[in-house]
N, C-alpha and C positions, 0 to 999 in steps of 0.2 A: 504494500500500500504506500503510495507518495506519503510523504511526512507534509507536503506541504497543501495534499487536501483539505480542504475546510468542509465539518460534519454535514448532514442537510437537514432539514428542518427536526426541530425534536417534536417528539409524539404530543406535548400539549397542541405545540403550535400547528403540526399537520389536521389535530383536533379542531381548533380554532379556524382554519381555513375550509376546512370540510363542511362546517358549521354556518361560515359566513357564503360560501357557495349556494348552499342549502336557502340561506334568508336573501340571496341576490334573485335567485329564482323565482322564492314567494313574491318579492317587489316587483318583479318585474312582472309577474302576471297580474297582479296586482295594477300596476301604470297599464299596462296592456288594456285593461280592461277598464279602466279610465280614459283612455285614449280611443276607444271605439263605442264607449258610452256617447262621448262627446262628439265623435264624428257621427252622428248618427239623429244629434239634435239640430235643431234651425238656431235654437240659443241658447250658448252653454258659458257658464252657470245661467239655470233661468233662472230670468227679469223678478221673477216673484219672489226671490231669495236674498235675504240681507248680503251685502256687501263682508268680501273676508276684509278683517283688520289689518290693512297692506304696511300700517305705518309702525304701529308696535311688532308687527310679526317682523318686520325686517329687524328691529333692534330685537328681537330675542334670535333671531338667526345670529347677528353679530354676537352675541352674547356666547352664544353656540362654537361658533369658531374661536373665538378668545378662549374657550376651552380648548380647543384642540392645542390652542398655541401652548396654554399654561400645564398642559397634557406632555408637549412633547417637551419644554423644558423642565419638568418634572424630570421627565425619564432622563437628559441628559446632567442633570445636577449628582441622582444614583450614580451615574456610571464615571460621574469627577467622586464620588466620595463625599456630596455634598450632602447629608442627610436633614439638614435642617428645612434647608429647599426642597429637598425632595419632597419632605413631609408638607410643608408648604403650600409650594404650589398644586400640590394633589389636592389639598384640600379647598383648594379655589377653584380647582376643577370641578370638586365633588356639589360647590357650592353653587357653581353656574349651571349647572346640570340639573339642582336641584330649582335654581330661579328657572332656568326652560319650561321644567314640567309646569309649574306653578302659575308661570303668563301664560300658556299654554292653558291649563284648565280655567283659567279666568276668563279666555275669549270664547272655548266651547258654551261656558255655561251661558255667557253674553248671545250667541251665536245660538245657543236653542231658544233663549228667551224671545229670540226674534224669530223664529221660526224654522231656523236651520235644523232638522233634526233626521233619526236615521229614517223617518217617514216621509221625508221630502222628497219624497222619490228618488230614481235613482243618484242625483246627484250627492246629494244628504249621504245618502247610503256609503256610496266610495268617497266622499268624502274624509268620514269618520273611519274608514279602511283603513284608508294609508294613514291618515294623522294618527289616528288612533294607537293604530299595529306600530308607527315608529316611536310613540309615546312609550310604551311600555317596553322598547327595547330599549331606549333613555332610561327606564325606569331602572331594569336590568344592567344597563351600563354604572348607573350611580349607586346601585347596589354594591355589585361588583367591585367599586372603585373604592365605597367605601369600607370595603373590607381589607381590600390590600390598605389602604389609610390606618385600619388597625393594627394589623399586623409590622406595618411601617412605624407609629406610633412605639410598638414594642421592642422597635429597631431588630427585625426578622428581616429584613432585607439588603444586601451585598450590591455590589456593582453589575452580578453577571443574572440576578433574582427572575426566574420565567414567570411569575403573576402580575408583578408590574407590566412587563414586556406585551402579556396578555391582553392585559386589560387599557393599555395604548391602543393594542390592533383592533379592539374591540368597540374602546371611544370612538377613534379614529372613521371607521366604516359610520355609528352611526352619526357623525357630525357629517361626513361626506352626504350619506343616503336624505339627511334633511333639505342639506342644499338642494339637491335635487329633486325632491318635494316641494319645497319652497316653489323651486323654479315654474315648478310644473303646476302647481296647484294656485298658489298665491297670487303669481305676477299675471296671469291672464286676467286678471278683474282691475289690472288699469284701466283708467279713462285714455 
């Protein structure tokens, strides 16, 4: 064997990408089927349907990404030896994660108040699909994160640690897969 091979992925993370395969799939049938909802209307979202919040949702998207940022220099501060930072800026991850969900259910409940609901036909419907289904994998991501945050806390984690690493790949995808939510869902109700 070359001595100067480098391993290939280790079995968490073959896990982890098997995993996110698996959830790129369900999104995309998912959009699929938003995307032929849609072509298939004369007005989509219809006219009789409150307005999504384009102006807070864009700042909780931002909010969203400033995570991923405080995500990856998290992980780089571990692998300097930095553990104060590490612990840290995790925890401003875990903390913007947690403000997402929370604007996030403030504009659902706003949004059924007004008649946006899973009976508004099919728009309603896959609406709350996709926001919905990536809500709870936010939900799963700050879970997640805040358990490595514990275990970080107890200073169980080294430079080379695979749960941190995990739970980057794992933020990571869902701040990605929002954006393009966002993109797809939110920005077509400009004027």
């Amino acid at each position: 064997m070359d001595a100067t091979r480098r391993p290939g992925l280790s079995n968490p993370h073959l896990a982890l990408l098997v995993f996110l395969v698996a959830e790129i799939m369900l999104f995309a049938a998912l959009v699929s089927s938003y995307l032929i909802f849609q072509s298939g209307e004369a007005s989509w979202p219809p006219a009789d349907l409150p307005r999504l919040p384009l102006g807070i949702t864009t700042a909780n998207t931002l909010g969203l990404v400033l995570s991923a940022v405080t995500l990856w220099r998290s992980l780089s501060a571990l692998k300097a030896g930095r553990q104060g930072s590490f612990r840290g800026l995790l925890a401003a991850t875990a903390a913007l994660g947690v403000l997402f969900l929370a604007v996030q259910g403030l504009e659902w409940a706003r949004l059924v108040h007004h008649g946006l609901t899973l009976q508004a036909g099919m728009y309603g419907g896959i609406f709350y699909a996709l926001v919905g289904l990536h809500a709870l994998h936010v939900l799963g991501a700050v879970v997640f994160l805040l358990e490595v945050l514990r275990r970080a806390l107890a200073g169980r984690y080294g430079p080379g640690a695979i749960a941190p690493s995990l739970c980057g790949i794992y933020w990571i995808f869902v701040v990605v897969l929002w954006i393009g939510l966002f993109g797809l869902v939110y920005l077509p109700w400009r004027s």
